[in-house]
C-alpha positions in Angstrom: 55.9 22.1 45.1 55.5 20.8 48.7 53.2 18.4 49.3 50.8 20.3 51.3 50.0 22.6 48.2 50.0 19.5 45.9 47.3 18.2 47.8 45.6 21.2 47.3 45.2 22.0 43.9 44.7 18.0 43.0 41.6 19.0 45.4 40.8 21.7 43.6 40.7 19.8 40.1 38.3 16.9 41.4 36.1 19.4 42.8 35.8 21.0 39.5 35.9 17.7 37.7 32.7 16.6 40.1 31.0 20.0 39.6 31.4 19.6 35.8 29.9 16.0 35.6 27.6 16.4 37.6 26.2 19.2 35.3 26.6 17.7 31.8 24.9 14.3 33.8 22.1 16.2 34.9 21.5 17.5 31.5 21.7 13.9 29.2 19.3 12.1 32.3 16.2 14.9 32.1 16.8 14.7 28.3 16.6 10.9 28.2 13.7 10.4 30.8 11.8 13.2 29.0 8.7 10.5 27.7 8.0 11.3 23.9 4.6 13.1 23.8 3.9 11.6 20.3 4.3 12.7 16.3 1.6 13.9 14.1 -0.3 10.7 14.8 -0.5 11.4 18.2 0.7 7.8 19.3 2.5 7.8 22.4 5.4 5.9 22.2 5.6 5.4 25.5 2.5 3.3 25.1 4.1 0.9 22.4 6.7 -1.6 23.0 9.2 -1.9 20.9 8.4 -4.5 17.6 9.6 -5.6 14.4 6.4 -6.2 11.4 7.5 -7.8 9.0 4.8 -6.9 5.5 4.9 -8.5 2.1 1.8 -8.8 -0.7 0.2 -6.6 -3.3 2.7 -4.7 -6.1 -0.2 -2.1 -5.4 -0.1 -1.3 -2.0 3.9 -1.5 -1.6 4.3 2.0 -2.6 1.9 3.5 0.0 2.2 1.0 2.5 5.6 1.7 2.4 5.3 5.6 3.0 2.8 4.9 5.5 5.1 2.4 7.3 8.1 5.4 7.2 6.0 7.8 8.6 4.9 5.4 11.5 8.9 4.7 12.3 9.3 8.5 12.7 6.8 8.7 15.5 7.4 5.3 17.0 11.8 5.1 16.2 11.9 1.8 18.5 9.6 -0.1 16.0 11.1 -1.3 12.7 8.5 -2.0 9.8 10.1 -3.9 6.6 7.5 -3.9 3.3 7.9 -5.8 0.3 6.0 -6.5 -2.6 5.7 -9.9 -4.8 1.4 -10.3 -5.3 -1.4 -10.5 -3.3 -0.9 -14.7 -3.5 2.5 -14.2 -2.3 2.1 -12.3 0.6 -1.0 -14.5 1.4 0.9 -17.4 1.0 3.8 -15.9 3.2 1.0 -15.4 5.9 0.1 -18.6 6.1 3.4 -20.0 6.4 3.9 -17.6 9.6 6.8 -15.7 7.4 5.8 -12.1 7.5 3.4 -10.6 10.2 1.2 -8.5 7.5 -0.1 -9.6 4.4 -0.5 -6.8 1.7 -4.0 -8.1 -0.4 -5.9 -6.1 -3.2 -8.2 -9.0 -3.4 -10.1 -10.5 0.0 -8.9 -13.6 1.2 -10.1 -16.9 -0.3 -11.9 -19.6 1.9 -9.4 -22.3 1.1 -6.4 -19.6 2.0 -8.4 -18.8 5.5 -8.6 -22.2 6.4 -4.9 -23.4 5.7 -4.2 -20.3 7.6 -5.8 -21.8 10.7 -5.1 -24.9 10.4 -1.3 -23.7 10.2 -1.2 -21.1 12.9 -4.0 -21.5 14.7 -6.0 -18.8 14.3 -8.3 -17.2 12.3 -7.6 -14.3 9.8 -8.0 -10.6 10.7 -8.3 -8.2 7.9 -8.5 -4.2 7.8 -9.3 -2.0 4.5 -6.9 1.2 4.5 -7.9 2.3 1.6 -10.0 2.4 -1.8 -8.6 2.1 -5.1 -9.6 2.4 -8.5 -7.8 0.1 -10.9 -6.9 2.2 -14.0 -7.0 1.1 -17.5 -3.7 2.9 -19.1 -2.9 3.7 -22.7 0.1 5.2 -24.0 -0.6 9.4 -23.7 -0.6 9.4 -27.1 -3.2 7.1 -27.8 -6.3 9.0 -29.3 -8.6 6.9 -27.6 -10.1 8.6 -24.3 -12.9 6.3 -23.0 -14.0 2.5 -23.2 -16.5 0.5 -21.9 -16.4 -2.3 -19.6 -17.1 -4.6 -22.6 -15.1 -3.2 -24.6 -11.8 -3.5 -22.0 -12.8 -7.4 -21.8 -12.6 -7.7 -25.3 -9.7 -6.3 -25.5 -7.9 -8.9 -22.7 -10.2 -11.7 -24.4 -8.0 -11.0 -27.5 -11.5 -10.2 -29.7 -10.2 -6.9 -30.2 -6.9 -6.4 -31.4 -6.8 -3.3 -32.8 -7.3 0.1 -32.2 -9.1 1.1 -35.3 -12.1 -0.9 -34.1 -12.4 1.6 -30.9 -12.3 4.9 -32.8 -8.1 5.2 -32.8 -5.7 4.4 -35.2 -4.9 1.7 -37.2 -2.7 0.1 -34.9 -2.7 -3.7 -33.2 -3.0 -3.7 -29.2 -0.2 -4.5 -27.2 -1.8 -5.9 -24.2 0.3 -6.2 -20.6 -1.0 -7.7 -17.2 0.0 -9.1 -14.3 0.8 -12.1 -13.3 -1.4 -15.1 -11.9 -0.2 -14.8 -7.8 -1.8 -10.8 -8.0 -4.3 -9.7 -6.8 -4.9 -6.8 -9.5 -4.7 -10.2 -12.0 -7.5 -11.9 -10.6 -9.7 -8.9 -10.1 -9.7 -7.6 -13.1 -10.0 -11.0 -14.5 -13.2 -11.4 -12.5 -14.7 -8.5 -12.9 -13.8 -7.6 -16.6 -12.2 -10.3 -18.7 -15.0 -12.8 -17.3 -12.9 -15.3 -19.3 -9.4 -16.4 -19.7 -6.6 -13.9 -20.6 -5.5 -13.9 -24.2 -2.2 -15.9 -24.3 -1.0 -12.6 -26.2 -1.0 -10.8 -22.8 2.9 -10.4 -22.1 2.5 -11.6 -17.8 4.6 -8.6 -16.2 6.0 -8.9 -12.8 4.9 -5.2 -11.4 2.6 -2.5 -12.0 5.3 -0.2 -12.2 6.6 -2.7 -15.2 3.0 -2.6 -17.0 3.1 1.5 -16.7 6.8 1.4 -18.2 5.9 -0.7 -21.3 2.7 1.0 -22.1 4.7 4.2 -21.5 7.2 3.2 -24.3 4.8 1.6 -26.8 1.9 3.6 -28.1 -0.5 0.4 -28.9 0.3 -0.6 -25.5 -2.7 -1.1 -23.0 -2.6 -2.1 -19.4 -3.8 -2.2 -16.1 -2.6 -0.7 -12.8 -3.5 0.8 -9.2 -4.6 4.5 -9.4 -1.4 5.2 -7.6 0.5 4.2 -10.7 -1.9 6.2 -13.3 0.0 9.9 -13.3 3.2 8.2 -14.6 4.5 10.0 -17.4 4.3 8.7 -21.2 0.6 7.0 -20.1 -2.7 8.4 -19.0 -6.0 6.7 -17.8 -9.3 5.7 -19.6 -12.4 7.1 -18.2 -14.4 4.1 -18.3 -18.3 3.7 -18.8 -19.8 0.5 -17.0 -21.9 -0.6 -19.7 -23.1 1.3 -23.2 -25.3 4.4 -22.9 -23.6 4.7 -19.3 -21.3 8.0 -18.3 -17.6 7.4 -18.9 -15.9 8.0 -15.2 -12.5 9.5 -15.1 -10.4 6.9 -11.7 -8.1 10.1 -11.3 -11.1 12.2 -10.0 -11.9 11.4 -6.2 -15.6 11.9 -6.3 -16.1 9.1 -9.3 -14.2 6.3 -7.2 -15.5 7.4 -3.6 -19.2 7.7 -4.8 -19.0 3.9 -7.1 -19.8 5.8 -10.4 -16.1 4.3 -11.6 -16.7 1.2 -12.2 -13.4 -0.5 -11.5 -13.4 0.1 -7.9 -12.2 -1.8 -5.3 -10.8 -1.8 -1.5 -7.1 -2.4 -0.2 -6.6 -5.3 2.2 -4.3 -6.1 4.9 -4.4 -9.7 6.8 -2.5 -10.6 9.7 -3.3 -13.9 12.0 -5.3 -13.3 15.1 -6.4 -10.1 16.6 -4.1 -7.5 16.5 -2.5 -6.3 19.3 0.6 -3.9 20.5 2.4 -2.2 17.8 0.1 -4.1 14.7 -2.9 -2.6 16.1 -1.1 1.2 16.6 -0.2 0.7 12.9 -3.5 0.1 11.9 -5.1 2.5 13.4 -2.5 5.3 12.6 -3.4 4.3 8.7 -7.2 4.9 9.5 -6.4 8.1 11.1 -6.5 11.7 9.2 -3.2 11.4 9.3 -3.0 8.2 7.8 -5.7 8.8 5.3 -4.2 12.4 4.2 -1.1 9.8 3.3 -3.4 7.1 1.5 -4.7 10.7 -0.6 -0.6 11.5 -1.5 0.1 8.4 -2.9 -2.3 8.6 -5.2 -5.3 6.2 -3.4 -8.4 7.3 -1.8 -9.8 7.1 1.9 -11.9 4.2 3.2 -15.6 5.1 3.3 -18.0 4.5 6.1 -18.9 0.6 5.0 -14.8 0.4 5.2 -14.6 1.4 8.5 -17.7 -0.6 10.4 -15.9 -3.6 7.9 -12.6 -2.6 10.7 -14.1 -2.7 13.6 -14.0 -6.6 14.1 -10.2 -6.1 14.3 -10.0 -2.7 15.1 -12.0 -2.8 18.4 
């Protein structure tokens, strides 16, 4: 081949070569400059810059905090949310000590834990209510036994009632699980039911999903747990009657927790230090959303209420 006709077909092949890059690179720039218009939640990603939340706390909230969290990264993929559990104290306590950026809580914040929390990062405490949960009292689903009291349910933790004969079931002692001391489901239900100290019988567990699985194996077994965590199999929950003479309320039915009529109700924190801000306050507010809330409903909690949501707007706004 002379080198005239070289010379033209290597002319040839870079002009086809340019033609053909030029078109594929055309292609991959629209495609990447193409801004997101936003997932279900209608964030705009665009709008968020890119963050990684770090959230630790309640054994309650992990499971739907979690699912929320995964459901956040699909519409925002440049923002990386991490969630573990450990207790309410726990997550607190990692607050404070400026290790995670969101503190799981199913108990509000104490004083003393708002003011180490200043004086170590130096700022105040924000705290937003994502949902409403209604702590269930769980027996094994073969326990005849379908309702308690409130009384009753402290006796029980008390250690004054040990077996289940004395409630109408059979003759059979109580096994009795709880929590451990640094959660928050320990202390509320401590407060608010056992009004005394635990019976030293209690066997401390150190999840919910550990109380469901022993009172699932034993039928004298009793425990408490997140609502969430009350459709296991082998266990079922108590409706529970706040006083004697008062209306047993089922915690699985929406309408008993939403309205008070359950007695064991309660909200579901999260703290963080300072007002909230770039991809914390998107997060927030996509779990207050209907999006958010429909979540909150499929994990087995309830939506915030009206008094919930004016409770948000100091951090929310």
């Amino acid at each position: 081949m002379n080198q005239n006709r070289w010379l033209t077909v290597l002319g040839l092949v870079l002009l086809v070569s340019m033609l053909f890059v030029v078109g594929c690179g055309g292609q991959h720039t629209a495609a990447d400059t193409t801004p997101d218009e936003g997932g279900e939640n209608g964030s705009d990603e665009a709008l968020i810059e890119a963050a990684s939340i770090m959230i630790g706390g309640s054994d309650s909230e992990v499971n739907v905090v979690t699912r929320l969290a995964e459901e956040f990264m699909i519409a925002n993929p440049h923002v990386s949310i991490a969630v573990t559990g450990g207790g309410s104290g726990v997550g607190i306590s990692s607050l404070i000590d400026g290790d995670i950026d969101i503190a799981n809580s199913s108990r509000p914040m104490k004083d003393e834990e708002m003011e180490n929390l200043k004086a170590n990062q130096g700022d105040d405490a924000y705290a937003v209510i994502f949902a409403v949960d209604g702590v269930a009292v769980v027996v094994n689903e073969n326990n005849p036994v379908s309702e308690l009291t409130v009384d009753q349910v402290g006796a029980i933790y008390r250690g004054e009632i040990t077996n289940w004969s004395d409630l109408g079931g059979d003759d059979l002692p109580i096994t009795l699980n709880g929590r451990q001391s640094t959660s928050g489901t320990y202390v509320f239900f401590m407060e608010l039911v056992v009004k005394a100290d635990y019976s030293p019988q209690m066997r401390n567990l150190p999840g919910t999903s550990d109380i469901v699985e022993a009172v699932a194996g034993d039928i004298g077994g009793i425990g408490y747990a997140a609502i969430g965590y009350a459709d296991r199999d082998g266990v079922k929950a108590l409706s529970i009657a706040k006083d004697t003479g008062s209306q047993a309320y089922d915690p699985t039915v929406l309408e008993n927790v939403t309205s008070g009529d359950y007695p064991l109700t309660r909200p579901l924190y999260q703290y963080i230090t300072g007002k909230p801000g770039g991809a914390l306050l998107e997060f927030f507010l996509f779990e207050t959303t209907e999006v958010g809330q429909k979540i909150v409903l499929e994990e087995g909690f309830y939506p915030i209420t009206e008094a919930n949501k004016e409770f948000n707007k100091k951090a929310l706004q």
